[in-house]
C-alpha positions in Angstrom: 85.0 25.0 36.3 81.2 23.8 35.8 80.5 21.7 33.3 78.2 22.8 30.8 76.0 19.3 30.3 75.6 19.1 34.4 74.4 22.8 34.6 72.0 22.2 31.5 70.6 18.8 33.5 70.1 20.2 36.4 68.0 23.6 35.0 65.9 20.9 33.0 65.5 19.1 36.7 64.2 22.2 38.1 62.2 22.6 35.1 60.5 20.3 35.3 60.2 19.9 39.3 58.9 23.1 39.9 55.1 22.2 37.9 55.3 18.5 39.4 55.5 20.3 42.7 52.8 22.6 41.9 50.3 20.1 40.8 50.9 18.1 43.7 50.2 20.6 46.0 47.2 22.3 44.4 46.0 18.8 42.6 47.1 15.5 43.7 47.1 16.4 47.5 43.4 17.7 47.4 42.1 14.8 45.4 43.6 12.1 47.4 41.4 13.8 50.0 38.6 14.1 48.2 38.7 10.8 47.4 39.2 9.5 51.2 36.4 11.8 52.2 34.3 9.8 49.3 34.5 6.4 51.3 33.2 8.4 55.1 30.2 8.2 56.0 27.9 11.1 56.8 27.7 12.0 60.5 26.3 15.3 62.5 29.2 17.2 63.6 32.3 18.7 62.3 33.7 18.2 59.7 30.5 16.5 58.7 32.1 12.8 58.0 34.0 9.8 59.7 36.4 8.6 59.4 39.2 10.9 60.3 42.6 10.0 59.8 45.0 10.5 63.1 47.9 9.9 62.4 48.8 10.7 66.1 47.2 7.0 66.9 50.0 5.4 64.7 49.2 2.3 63.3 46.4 1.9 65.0 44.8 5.0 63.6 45.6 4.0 60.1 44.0 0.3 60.5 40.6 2.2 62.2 40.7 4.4 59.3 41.3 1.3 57.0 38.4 -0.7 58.6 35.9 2.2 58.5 36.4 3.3 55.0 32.7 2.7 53.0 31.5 2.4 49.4 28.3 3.3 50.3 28.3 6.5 48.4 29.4 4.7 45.1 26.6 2.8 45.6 24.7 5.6 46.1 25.3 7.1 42.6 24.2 4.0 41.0 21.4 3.1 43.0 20.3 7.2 42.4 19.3 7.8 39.3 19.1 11.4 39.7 23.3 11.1 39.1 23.6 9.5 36.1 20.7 11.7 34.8 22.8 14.3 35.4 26.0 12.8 34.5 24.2 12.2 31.1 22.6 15.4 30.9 26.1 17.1 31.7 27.7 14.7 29.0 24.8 15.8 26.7 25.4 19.5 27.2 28.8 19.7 27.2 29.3 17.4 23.7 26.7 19.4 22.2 27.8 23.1 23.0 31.3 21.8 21.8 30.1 21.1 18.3 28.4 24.5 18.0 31.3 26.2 19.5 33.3 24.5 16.7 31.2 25.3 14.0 31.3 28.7 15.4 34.5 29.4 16.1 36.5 27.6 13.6 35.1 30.5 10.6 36.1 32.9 13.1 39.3 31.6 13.6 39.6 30.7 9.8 39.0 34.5 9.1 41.2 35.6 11.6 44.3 33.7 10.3 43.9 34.8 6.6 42.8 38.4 7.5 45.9 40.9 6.7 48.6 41.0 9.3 48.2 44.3 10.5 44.5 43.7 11.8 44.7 40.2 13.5 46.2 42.1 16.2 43.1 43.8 16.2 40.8 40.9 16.0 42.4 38.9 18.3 42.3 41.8 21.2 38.1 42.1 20.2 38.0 37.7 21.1 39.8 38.4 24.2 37.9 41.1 25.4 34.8 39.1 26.8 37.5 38.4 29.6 38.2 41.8 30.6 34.5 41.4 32.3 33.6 38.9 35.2 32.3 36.1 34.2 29.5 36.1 36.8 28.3 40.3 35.7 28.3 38.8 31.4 25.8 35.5 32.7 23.6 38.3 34.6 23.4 40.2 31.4 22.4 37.2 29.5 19.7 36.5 31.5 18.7 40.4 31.2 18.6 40.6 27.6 16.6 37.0 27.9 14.1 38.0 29.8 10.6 38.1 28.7 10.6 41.6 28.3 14.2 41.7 27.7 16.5 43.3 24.8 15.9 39.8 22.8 12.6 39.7 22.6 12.0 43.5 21.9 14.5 43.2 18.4 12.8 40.0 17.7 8.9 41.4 17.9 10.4 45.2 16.1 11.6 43.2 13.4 8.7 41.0 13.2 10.1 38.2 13.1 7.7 36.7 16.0 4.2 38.5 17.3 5.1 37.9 20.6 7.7 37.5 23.1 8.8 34.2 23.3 10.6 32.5 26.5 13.9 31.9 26.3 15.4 32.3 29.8 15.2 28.8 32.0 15.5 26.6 29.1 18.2 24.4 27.2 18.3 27.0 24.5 19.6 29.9 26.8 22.3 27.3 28.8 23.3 26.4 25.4 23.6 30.4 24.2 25.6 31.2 27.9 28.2 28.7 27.1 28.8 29.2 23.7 29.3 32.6 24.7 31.4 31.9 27.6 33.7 29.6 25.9 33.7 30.6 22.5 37.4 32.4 23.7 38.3 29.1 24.7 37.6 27.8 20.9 38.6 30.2 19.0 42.6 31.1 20.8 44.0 27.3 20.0 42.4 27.1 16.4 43.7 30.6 15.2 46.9 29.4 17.0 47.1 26.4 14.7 45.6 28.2 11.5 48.1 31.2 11.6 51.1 28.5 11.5 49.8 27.0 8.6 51.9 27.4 5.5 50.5 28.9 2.7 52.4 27.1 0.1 50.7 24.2 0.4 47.6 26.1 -0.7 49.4 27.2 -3.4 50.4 23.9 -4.4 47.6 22.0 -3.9 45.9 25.2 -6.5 48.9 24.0 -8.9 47.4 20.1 -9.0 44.4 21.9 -10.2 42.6 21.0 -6.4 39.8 23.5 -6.1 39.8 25.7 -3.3 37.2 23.9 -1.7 38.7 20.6 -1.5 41.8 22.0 -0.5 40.3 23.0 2.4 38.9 19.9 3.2 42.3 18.2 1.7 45.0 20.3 3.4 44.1 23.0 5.8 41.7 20.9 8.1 43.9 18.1 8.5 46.5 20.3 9.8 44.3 22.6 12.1 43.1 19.3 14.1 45.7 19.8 16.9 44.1 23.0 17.5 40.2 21.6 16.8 41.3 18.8 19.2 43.2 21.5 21.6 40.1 23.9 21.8 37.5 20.6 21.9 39.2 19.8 25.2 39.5 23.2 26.5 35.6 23.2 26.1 34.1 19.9 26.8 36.1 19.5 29.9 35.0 22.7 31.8 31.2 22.7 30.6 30.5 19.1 32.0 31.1 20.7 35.5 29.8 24.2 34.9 27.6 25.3 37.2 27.0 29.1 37.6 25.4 29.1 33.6 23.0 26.2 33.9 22.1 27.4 37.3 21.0 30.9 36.4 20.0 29.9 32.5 18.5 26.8 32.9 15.5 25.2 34.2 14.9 21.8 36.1 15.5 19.9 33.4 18.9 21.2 32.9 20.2 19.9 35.8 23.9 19.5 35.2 26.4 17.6 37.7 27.9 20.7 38.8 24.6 21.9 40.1 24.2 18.2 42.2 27.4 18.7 43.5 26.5 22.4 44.3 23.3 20.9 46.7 25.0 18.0 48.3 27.9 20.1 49.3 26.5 23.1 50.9 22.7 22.0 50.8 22.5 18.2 52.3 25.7 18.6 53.9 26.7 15.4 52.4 30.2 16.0 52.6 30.9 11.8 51.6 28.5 11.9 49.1 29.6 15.1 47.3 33.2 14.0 47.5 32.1 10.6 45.5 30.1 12.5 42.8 33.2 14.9 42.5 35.8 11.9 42.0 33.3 10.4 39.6 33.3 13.4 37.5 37.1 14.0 38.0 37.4 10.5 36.5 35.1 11.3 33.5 37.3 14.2 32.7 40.4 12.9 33.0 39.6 10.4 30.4 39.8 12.4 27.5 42.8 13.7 28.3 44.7 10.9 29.0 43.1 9.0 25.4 44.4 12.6 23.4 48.2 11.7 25.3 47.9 8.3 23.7 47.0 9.7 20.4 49.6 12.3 20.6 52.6 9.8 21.7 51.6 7.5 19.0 51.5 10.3 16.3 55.6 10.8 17.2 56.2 7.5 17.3 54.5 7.2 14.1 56.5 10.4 12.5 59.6 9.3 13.5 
């Protein structure tokens, strides 16, 4: 007869082995080679970059690869300035569009958790519905309706708001617009998430102390709905520093993002070393404010219990 408390550990096991194994296979495996390909060198033939690892040589191969491994590109990206420009400039946009995508989304989301429960069905289908399009055909449209001559300007100069058209397109302005767009979605899901579970009677009681609605807001409801303002924050910031299709059609020289310097040492320089260093850089920078929001997180159990 199986044991209950055997069968129950061994479902967890496989539970929990089958994302492990998924993430090491899609995540772990390619970025421990990404990262050996980082410390190659650049050479003309294919794949573009020695050293390669044959593991048919035995130890001998391993100690050859050992011996040839360089930090050249590391030193590359800090002798460069053109990558920590755009490191900062990526930093820069990303923090940035993730404040206005909060201020954005979180009346959005505030609306759609107190709207009667028979239309946030409704509203939440209209948030999702951005995705039922390819992302590449809704950044084309942007940069049609931002056109000089485009949909924009011709409201703008009809309402007379300006006497003529203005230029939008290939500026910060219009990266900024594209990615709020793009990720608003990505903003707006966690917080109405977070703000739907939110019990009302704490409202109401907070109204009893004689607490004005305002400050409960401020009091009650946004202290709870940080999970979710943390949640969407990191569902933002952390795609947009690499983004590359929006500043690329958007944006202008000065916008020049990391994504985009990836983009041309990869497939441009053929700087297969390089572009692997500037990629584990980046994964590095990302990874970071993930792993301080685990830290936060395990302390706030330990803390509760």
């Amino acid at each position: 007869m199986p044991i209950p408390g055997v069968r129950r550990s061994a479902a967890s096991r496989l539970v929990i082995f089958i994302p492990l194994l998924w993430l090491t296979a899609f995540f772990l495996i390619p970025a421990l080679i990404v990262l050996k390909i980082s410390f190659s060198q650049t050479v003309i033939a294919q794949p573009p970059y020695t050293p390669v690892l044959e593991l048919a040589d035995g130890w001998e191969g391993i100690k050859r690869f050992a011996a040839s491994l360089s930090w050249e590109n590391y030193k590359a990206l800090i002798e460069d300035r053109l990558y920590l420009a755009s490191y900062l400039k990526s930093l820069q946009i990303a923090a940035v569009s993730t404040l206005l995508l909060l201020l954005i989304g979180y009346p959005i989301a505030y609306a759609m958790a107190r709207a009667p429960r028979r239309l946030q069905g409704v509203l939440l289908m209209l948030v999702i519905l951005p995705f039922w399009t390819a992302f590449l055909i809704r950044v084309y449209a942007w940069m049609t309706i931002l056109q000089r001559d485009g949909l924009l300007n011709q409201t703008l100069v009809g309402l007379g708001i300006i006497d003529a058209p203005v230029t939008w397109l290939a500026s910060d302005s219009a990266v900024y617009l594209g990615l709020v767009y793009s990720y608003l979605p990505f903003m707006v899901l966690p917080l109405y998430a977070t703000l739907e579970k939110l019990d009302a009677a704490l409202l109401e009681a907070a109204a009893d102390l004689g607490c004005p609605p305002w400050r409960a807001f401020w009091r009650v409801t946004v202290p709870l709905s940080l999970p979710g303002v943390i949640a969407g924050a990191l569902l933002c910031f952390i795609p947009i520093v690499g983004e590359f299709v929006v500043p690329d059609l958007l944006g202008s020289s000065s916008t020049l993002m990391i994504g985009q310097t990836l983009w041309t040492e990869f497939f441009g320089n053929h700087d297969w070393p390089l572009a692997s260093a500037v990629a584990i850089v980046m994964l590095v920078l990302l990874v970071g404010p993930i792993v301080v929001y685990q830290q936060l997180q395990a302390h706030a159990i330990e803390s509760g219990r």
